[in-house]
C-alpha positions in Angstrom: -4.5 -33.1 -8.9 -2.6 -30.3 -7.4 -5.5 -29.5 -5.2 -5.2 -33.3 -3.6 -1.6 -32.5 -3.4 -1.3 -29.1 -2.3 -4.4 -29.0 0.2 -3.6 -32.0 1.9 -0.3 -32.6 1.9 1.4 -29.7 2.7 -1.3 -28.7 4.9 -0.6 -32.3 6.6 3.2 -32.0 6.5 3.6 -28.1 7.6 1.6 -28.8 10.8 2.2 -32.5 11.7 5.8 -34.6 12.5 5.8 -37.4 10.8 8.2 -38.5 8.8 8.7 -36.8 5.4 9.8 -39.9 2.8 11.1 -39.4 -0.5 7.4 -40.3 -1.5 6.2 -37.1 -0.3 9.2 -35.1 -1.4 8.4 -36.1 -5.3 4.5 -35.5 -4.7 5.2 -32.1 -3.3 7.0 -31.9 -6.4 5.0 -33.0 -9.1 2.4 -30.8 -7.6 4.2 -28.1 -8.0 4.8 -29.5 -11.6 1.0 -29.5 -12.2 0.0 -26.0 -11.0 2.8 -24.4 -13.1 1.1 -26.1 -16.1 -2.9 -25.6 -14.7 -3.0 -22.9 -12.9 -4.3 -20.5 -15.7 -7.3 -23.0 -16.0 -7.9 -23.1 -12.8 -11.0 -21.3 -10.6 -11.3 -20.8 -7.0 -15.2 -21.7 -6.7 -16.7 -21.2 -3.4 -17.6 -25.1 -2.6 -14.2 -26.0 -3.1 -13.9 -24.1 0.5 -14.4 -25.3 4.0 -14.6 -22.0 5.8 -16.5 -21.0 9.2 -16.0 -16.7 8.6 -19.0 -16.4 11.0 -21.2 -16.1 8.0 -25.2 -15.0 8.3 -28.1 -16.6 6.4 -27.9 -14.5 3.1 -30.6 -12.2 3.5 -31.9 -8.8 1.8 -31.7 -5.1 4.5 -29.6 -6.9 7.0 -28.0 -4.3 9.1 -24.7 -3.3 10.4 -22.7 -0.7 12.3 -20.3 -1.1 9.6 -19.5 -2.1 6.2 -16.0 -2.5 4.8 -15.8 -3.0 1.0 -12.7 -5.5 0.4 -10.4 -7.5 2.7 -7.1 -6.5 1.5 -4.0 -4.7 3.0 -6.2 -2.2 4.7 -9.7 -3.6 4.8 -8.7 -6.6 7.1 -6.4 -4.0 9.6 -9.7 -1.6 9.7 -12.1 -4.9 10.3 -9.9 -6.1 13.0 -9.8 -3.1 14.5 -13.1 -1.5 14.6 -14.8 -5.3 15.7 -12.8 -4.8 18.8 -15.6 -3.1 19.9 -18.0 -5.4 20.7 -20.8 -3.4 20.6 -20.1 -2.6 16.8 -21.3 -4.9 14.1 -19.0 -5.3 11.2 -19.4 -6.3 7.8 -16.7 -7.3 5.3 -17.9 -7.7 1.7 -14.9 -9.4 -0.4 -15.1 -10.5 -4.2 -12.3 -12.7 -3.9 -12.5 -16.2 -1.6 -10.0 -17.7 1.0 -6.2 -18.7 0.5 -5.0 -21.9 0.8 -1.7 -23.9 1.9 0.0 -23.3 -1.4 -0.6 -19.7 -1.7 1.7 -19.4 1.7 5.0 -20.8 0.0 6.4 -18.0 -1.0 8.0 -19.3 -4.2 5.1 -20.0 -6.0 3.9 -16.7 -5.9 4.6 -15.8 -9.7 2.2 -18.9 -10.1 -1.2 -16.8 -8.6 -0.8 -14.3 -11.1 -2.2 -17.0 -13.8 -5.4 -17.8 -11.3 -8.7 -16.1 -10.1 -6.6 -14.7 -7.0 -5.5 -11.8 -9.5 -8.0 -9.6 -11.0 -5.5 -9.6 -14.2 -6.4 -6.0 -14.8 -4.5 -4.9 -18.2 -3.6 -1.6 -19.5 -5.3 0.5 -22.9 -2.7 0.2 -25.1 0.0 2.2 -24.7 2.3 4.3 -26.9 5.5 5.4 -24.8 6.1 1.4 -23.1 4.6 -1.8 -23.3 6.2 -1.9 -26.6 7.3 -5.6 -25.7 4.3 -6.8 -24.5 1.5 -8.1 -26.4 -0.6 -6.2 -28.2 1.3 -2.9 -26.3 -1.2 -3.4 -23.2 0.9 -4.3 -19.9 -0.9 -6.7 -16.6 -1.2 -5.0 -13.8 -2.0 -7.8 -11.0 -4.6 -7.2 -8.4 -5.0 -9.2 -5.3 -8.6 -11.1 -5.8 -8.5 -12.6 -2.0 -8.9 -12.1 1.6 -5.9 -10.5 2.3 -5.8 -8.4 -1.0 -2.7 -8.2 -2.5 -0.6 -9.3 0.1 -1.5 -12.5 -1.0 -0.6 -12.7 -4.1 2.4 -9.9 -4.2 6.4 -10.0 -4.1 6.6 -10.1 -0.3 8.4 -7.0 -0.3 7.6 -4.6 2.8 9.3 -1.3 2.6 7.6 1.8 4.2 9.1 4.7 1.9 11.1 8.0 2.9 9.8 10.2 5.7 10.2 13.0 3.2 6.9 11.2 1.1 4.8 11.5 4.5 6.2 15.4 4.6 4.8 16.0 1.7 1.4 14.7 1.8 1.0 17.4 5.2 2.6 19.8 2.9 -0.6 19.6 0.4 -2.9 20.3 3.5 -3.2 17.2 4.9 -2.9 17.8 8.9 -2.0 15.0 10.8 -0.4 12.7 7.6 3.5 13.8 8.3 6.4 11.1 9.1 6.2 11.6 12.8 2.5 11.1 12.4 2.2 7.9 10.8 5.3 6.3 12.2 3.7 5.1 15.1 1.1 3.5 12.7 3.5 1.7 11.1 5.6 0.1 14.4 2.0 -0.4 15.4 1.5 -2.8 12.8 4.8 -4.4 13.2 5.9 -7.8 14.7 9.7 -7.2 13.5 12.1 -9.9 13.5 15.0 -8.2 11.8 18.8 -8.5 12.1 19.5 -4.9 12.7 16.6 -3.5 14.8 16.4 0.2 16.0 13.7 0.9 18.2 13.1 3.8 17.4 11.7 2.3 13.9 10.3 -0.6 14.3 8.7 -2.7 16.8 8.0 -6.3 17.9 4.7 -7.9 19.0 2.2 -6.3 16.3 0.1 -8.4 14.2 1.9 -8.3 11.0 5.0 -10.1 11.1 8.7 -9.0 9.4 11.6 -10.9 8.3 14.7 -11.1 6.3 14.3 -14.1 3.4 15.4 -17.7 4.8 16.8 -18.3 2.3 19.9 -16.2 0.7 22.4 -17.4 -1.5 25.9 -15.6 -2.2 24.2 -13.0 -3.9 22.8 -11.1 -1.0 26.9 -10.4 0.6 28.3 -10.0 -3.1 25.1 -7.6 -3.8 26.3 -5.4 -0.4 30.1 -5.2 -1.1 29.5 -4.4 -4.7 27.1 -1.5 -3.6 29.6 -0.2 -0.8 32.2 0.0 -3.6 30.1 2.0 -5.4 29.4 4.1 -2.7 26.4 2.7 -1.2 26.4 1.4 2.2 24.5 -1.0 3.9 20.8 0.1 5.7 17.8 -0.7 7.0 15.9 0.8 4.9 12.8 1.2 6.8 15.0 2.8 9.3 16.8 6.2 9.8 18.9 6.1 6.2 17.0 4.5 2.9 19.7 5.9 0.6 22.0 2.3 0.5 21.2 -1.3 0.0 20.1 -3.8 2.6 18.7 -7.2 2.7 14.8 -7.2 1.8 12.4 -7.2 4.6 9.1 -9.2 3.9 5.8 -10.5 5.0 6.5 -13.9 6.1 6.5 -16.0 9.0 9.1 -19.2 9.2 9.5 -19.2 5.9 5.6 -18.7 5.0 3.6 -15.7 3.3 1.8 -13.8 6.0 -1.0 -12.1 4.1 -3.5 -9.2 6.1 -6.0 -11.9 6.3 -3.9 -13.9 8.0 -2.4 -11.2 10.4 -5.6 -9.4 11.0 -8.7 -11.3 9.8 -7.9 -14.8 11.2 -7.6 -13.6 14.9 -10.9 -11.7 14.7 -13.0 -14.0 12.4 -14.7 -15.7 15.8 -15.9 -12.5 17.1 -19.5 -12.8 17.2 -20.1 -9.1 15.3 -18.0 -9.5 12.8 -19.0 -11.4 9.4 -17.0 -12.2 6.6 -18.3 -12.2 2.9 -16.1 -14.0 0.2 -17.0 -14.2 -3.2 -19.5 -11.1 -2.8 -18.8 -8.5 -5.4 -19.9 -4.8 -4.8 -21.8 -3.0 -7.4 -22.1 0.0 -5.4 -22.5 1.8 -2.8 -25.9 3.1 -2.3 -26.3 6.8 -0.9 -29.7 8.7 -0.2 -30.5 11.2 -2.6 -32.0 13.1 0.5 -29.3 13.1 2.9 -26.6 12.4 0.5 -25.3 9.8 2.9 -24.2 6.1 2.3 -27.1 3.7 4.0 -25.4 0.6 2.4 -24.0 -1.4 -0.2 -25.4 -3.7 -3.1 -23.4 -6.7 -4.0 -23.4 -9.5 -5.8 -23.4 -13.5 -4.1 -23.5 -16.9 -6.5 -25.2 -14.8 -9.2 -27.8 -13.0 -6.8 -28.0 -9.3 -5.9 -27.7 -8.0 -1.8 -28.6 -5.3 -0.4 -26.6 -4.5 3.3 -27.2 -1.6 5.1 -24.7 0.5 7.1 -25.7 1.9 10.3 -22.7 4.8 10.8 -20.2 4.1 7.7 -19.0 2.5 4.9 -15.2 2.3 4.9 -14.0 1.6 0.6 -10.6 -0.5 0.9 -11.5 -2.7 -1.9 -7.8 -1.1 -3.9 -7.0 1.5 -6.3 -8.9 0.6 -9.5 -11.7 -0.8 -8.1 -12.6 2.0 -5.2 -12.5 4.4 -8.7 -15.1 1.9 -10.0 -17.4 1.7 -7.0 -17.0 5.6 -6.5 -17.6 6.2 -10.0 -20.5 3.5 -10.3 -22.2 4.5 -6.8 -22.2 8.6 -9.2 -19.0 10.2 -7.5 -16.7 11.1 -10.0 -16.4 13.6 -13.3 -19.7 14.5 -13.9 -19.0 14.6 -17.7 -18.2 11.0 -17.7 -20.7 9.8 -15.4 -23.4 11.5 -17.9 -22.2 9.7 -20.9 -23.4 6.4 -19.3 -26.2 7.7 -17.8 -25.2 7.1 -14.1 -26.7 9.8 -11.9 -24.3 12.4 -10.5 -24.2 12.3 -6.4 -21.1 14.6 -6.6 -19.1 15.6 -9.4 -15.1 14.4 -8.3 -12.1 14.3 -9.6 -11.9 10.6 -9.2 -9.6 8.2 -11.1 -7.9 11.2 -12.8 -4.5 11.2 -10.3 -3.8 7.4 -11.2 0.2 7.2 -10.5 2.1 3.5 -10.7 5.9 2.7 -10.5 7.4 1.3 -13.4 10.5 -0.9 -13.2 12.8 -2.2 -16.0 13.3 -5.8 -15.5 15.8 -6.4 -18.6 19.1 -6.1 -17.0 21.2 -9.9 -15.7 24.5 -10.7 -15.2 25.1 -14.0 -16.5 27.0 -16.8 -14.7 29.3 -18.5 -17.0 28.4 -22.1 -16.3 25.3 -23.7 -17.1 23.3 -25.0 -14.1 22.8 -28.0 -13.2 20.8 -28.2 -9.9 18.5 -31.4 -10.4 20.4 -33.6 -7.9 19.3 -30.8 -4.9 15.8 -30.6 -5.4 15.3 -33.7 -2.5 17.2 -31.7 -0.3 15.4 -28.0 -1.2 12.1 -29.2 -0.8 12.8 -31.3 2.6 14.4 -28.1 3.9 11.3 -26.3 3.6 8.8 -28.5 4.7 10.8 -29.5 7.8 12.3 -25.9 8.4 10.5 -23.1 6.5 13.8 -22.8 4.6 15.6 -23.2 1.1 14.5 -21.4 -1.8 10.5 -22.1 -1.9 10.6 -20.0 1.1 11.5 -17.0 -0.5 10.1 -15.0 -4.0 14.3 -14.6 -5.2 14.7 -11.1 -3.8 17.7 -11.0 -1.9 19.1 -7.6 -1.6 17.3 -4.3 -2.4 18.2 -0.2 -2.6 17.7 3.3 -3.2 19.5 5.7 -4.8 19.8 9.0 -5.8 21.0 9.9 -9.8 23.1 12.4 -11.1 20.0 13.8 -13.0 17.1 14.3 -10.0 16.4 17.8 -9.2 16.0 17.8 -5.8 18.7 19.2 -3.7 17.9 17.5 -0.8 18.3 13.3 0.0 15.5 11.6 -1.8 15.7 8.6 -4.0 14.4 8.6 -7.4 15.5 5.2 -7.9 15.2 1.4 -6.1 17.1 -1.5 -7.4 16.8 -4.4 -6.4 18.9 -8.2 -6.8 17.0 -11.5 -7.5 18.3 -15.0 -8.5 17.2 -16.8 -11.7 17.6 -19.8 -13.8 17.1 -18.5 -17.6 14.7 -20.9 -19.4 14.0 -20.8 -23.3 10.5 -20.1 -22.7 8.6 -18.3 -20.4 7.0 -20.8 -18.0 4.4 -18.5 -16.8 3.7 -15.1 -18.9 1.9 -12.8 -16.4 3.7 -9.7 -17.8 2.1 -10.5 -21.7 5.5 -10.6 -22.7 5.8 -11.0 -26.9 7.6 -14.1 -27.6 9.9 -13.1 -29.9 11.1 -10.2 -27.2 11.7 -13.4 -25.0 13.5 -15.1 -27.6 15.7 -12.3 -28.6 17.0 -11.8 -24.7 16.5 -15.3 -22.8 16.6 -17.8 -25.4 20.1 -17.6 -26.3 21.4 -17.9 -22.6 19.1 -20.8 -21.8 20.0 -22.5 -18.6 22.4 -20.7 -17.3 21.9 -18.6 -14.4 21.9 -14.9 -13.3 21.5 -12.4 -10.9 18.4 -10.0 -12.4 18.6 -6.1 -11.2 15.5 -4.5 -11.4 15.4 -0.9 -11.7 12.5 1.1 -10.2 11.6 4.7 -11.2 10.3 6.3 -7.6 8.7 9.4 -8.7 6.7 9.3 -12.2 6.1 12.4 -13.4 3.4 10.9 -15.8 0.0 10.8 -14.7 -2.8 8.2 -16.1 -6.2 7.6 -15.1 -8.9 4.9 -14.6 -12.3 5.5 -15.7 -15.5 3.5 -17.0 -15.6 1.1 -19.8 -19.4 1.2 -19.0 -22.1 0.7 -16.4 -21.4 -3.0 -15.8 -20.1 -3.8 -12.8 -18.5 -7.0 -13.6 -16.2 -5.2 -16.1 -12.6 -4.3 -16.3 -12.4 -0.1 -16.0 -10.2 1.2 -19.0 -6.7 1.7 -16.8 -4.5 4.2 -18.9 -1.1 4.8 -16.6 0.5 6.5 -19.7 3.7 6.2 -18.5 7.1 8.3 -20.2 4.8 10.9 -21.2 6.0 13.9 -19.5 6.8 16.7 -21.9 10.6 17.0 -20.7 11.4 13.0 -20.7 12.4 13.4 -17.0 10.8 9.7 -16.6 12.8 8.4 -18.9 15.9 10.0 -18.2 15.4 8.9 -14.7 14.9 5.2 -15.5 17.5 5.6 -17.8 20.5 7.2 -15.0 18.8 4.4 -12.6 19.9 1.5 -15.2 23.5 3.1 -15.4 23.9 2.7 -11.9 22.4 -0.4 -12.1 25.1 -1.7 -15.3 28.2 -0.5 -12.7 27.6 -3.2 -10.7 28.9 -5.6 -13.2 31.9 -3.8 -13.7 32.9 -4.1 -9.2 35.6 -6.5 -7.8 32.6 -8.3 -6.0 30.4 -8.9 -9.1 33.4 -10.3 -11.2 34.9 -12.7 -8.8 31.4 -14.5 -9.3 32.5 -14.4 -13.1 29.1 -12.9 -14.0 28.7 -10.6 -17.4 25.9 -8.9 -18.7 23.9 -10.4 -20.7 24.3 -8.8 -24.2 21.9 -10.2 -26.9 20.3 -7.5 -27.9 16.1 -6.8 -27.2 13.9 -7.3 -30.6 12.8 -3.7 -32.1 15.7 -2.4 -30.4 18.7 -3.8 -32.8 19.1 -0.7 -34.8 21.2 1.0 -32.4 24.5 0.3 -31.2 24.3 -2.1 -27.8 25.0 -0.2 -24.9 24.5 3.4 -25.9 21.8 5.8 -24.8 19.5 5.5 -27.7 19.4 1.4 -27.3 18.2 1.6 -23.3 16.4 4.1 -24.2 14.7 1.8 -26.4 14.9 -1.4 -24.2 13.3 0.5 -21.1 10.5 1.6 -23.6 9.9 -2.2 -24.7 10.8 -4.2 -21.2 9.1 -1.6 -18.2 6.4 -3.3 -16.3 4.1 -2.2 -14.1 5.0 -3.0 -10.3 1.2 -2.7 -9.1 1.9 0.0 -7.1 -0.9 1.9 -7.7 -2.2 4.8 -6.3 -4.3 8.5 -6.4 -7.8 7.4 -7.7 -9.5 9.0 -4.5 -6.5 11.3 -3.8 -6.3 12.9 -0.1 -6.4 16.7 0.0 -8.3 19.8 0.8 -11.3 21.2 -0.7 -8.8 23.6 -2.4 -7.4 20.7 -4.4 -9.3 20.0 -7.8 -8.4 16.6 -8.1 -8.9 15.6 -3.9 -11.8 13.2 -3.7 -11.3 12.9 -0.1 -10.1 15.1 3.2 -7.6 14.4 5.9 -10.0 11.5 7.6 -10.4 10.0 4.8 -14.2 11.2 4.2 -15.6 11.4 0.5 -16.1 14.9 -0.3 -19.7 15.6 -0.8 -21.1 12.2 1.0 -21.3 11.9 4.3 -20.8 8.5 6.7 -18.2 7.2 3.3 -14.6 7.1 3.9 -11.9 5.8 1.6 -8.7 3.8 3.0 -6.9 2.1 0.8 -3.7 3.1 -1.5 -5.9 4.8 -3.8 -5.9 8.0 -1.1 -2.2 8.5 -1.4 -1.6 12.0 -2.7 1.9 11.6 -4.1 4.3 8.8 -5.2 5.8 6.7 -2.3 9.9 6.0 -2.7 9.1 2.1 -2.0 6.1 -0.4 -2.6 2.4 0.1 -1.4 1.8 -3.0 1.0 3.0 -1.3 4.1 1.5 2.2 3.0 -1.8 0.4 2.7 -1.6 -1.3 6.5 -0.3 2.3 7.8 -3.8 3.7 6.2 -5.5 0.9 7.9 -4.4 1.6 11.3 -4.6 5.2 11.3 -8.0 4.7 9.7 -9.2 2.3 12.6 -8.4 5.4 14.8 -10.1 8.3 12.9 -12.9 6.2 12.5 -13.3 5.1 16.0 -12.5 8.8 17.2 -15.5 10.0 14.9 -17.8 7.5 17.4 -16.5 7.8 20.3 
């Protein structure tokens, strides 16, 4: 039903002017209704798609120039790139299918996690956090898509500190600094921003920037608040991230931009490049003589492919799944790769540097009144399919930060901590459950302040100290790696006194002139498993953040960037797989260390400075 709904009508609506009747406005509704309800029995099959992707016969050997494993935040920049040379022919292998209409309304996002869009990875279980979440195992999302996750994630574009990209030269790895990559990243930008500098950002690139369409009082409440406390208002991406500003993300009018959309769509009718959807890599395949990469195997409607790769193969299929395809093709430990009997190409580090940020999302201050907003739903949904506005066209974060606590260690200006500010109507139930979230945890926090509503802060630990790794359940492709992230496992606590200095900032918002003239208090009820300490004191947050932490799905360090000198780099400063020739690696999973911000604008950077390293080593 919601296909009939959401495939025609808001494809028909969005692009045509007629007139939009209260008809429509309840249909657009009620199929809203039905995916919330469906969408966890739902699959994306490939004949439910009408797609021209300049697809070939499929066909055993074909050959390529070529071949670029995944279509995600950097696979689609590095396939629109390197097909601009037409004398190159370009293969994209992708194991996820097309988006539709309804996965571009922003609001709706938090639905996708429940369908075959996310790969729906979850963690071993886990002994430190996760302690709400059932059976101690947290979800980290993966984008399943062309696009990646960019079309399935929070929207949130934030680059990180130029002292992140400092560091990674600092390691050894020439040509990786802030002044280096900066141009990458105005490269990739089409900004449309209220404060725009120059000097960071640019307009007219491919992948387009905005503020939300939609903000409610929250977003000017949020900024006073944080300038009484000290924090002043930024652009973020710009000169100064210390502060709060209003959240920059991937949308377009009021509608997700994904990668594919930015990059693939305007290059899918070149003649050499192809598009595979629904083709799962099994692995890469590499010539025990030369020890070079001649192709890739994969997987198409149950059927195994070989392709073959004339000059490279480019990995962007995303952190946990470039460990598996490394580790299955026989790069990684050579211990590991033994005890399943997969032949050792070159014995690597890989998967063992597996960092993620962790964010406690257990903190709202609660309006007083209960909401009744019924009566403006008409007028929400008309808004957005008329102007690309109201609250579908925007995932509810308003207003997002970085700060430095009174317990980091490092003398000079560097966040350890983001907060960020998103509306929310508090239900008894979880609608959706993508974060495996026990219900009696649910009913212990949300339950009792049922309808009301509140301003949620999330509060982001930047820098984990606590390193976790991603390695082989066993030798079957089509299976979940093991993903341990063991998080607030440093010996010293540092992660958790981080986190924990992060949510006291976070609490002193409530007590601000700005935050109390909207009458909001925090919400008190205290979290199951966590009721034998007193409310508010050290020990009980200490306890909450160890129950309600999730992972953010920023994950990163599986083929970690570095020189031969590092033990744990799996690839150099051009993004070339140590001990395999004509194989690079571009995707998050390269990141050496921790960025202070999320991974979608990282990733694109990576695919633009790929593009050029690649096309250099042709020239």
């Amino acid at each position: 039903m919601f296909r009939l709904i959401l495939l025609g009508l808001i494809t028909t609506v969005l692009s045509s002017p007629f007139e939009i009747t209260q008809k429509y406005i309840e249909e657009f509704k009620s199929g809203i209704e039905t995916l919330k309800k469906t969408a966890h029995e739902h699959t994306f099959k490939e004949e439910n798609f009408d797609f021209d992707l300049h697809n070939e016969t499929e066909a055993d050997g074909i050959e390529y120039d070529f071949i670029i494993i995944g279509a995600g935040a950097a696979g689609s920049v590095i396939a629109n790139r390197l097909s601009e040379k037409p004398e190159w022919k370009v293969l994209v292998v992708e194991a996820g299918g097309p988006e539709t209409p309804y996965t571009q309304i922003p609001r709706l996002g938090h639905l996708l996690q429940n369908t075959d869009y996310n790969w729906a990875y979850t963690t071993t279980p886990q002994k430190n956090w996760c302690k709400g979440m059932i059976d101690n195992q947290c979800a980290i999302a993966g984008g399943k898509a062309l696009g990646g996750g960019t079309a399935i994630n929070g929207m949130l574009y934030t680059r990180g500190n130029a002292k992140d990209y400092d560091l990674w030269a600092d390691l050894g790895n020439d040509g990786w600094c802030y002044d280096d990559v900066l141009p990458y990243f105005k490269k990739a930008e089409d900004a449309d921003l209220e404060h725009f500098d120059h000097k960071y950002h640019n307009r007219g690139g491919p992948f387009h920037i905005e503020h939300p369409q939609h903000l409610t009082h929250i977003a000017d409440n949020a900024l006073a608040a944080g300038k009484e406390l000290g924090l002043e208002s930024v652009d973020y991406n710009g000169k100064e991230q210390i502060g709060l500003g209003i959240s920059q993300l991937n949308s377009k009018h009021g509608k997700r931009q994904s990668t594919a959309q930015a990059y693939l769509e305007p290059a899918r009718k070149r003649s050499n490049l192809v598009i595979k959807p629904f083709s799962h890599v099994t692995k890469i395949i590499i010539s025990p003589h030369t020890k070079e990469a001649v192709g890739v195997e994969y997987l198409h409607d149950g059927k195994l492919f070989v392709a073959k790769a004339n000059k490279e193969v480019i990995l962007s299929a995303g952190t946990i799944n470039t460990a598996q395809i490394l580790m299955l093709s026989g790069i990684g430990p050579k211990e590991e790769l033994e005890k399943l009997e997969i032949p050792v190409v070159h014995d690597s580090n890989v998967g063992h540097n597996f960092k993620d940020h962790i964010a406690f999302f257990g903190l709202d201050l609660i309006y007083n009144e209960t909401d009744h907003e019924e009566e403006k739903e008409y007028d929400e949904v008309l808004d957005y399919l008329k102007n690309g506005k109201g609250p579908l066209s925007t995932t509810g974060c308003e207003v997002l930060g970085y700060i430095q606590t009174e317990v980091s260690k490092d003398k000079a200006k560097y966040p350890d901590i983001e907060i960020f500010f998103s509306a929310k109507k508090l239900s008894s139930t979880p609608p959706t459950n993508p974060f495996r979230l026990k219900q009696e945890i649910y009913d212990s926090l949300w339950k009792p302040v049922h309808g009301k509503k509140s301003v949620n802060i999330g509060v982001m630990l930047a820098h984990p100290k606590s390193t976790g790794t991603v390695v082989l359940r066993d030798k079957d492709p089509l299976h979940h790696p093991l993903v341990d992230p063991n998080q607030l496992s440093d010996p010293d606590d540092e992660d958790l006194n981080t986190l924990l200095a992060g949510l006291r900032k976070a609490l002193s918002f409530a007590d601000t002139e700005a935050m109390k003239k909207l009458g909001l208090v925090v919400n008190d009820h205290p979290v199951a498993g966590c009721e034998e300490h007193e409310w508010g004191s050290d020990a009980y947050w200490k306890c909450a953040i160890k129950h309600l932490t999730i992972s953010l799905r920023h994950v990163t360090g599986t083929a970690r960037m570095g020189p031969k000198t590092d033990k744990d780099a799996a690839v150099d400063n051009h993004l070339r797989v140590y001990g395999v020739h004509k194989l690079r690696v571009a995707d998050a999973s390269v990141i050496p260390v921790t960025i202070t911000g999320h991974t979608m604008a990282p990733a694109i950077m990576i695919g633009e400075k790929a593009s050029d390293l690649i096309k250099d080593s042709w020239k």
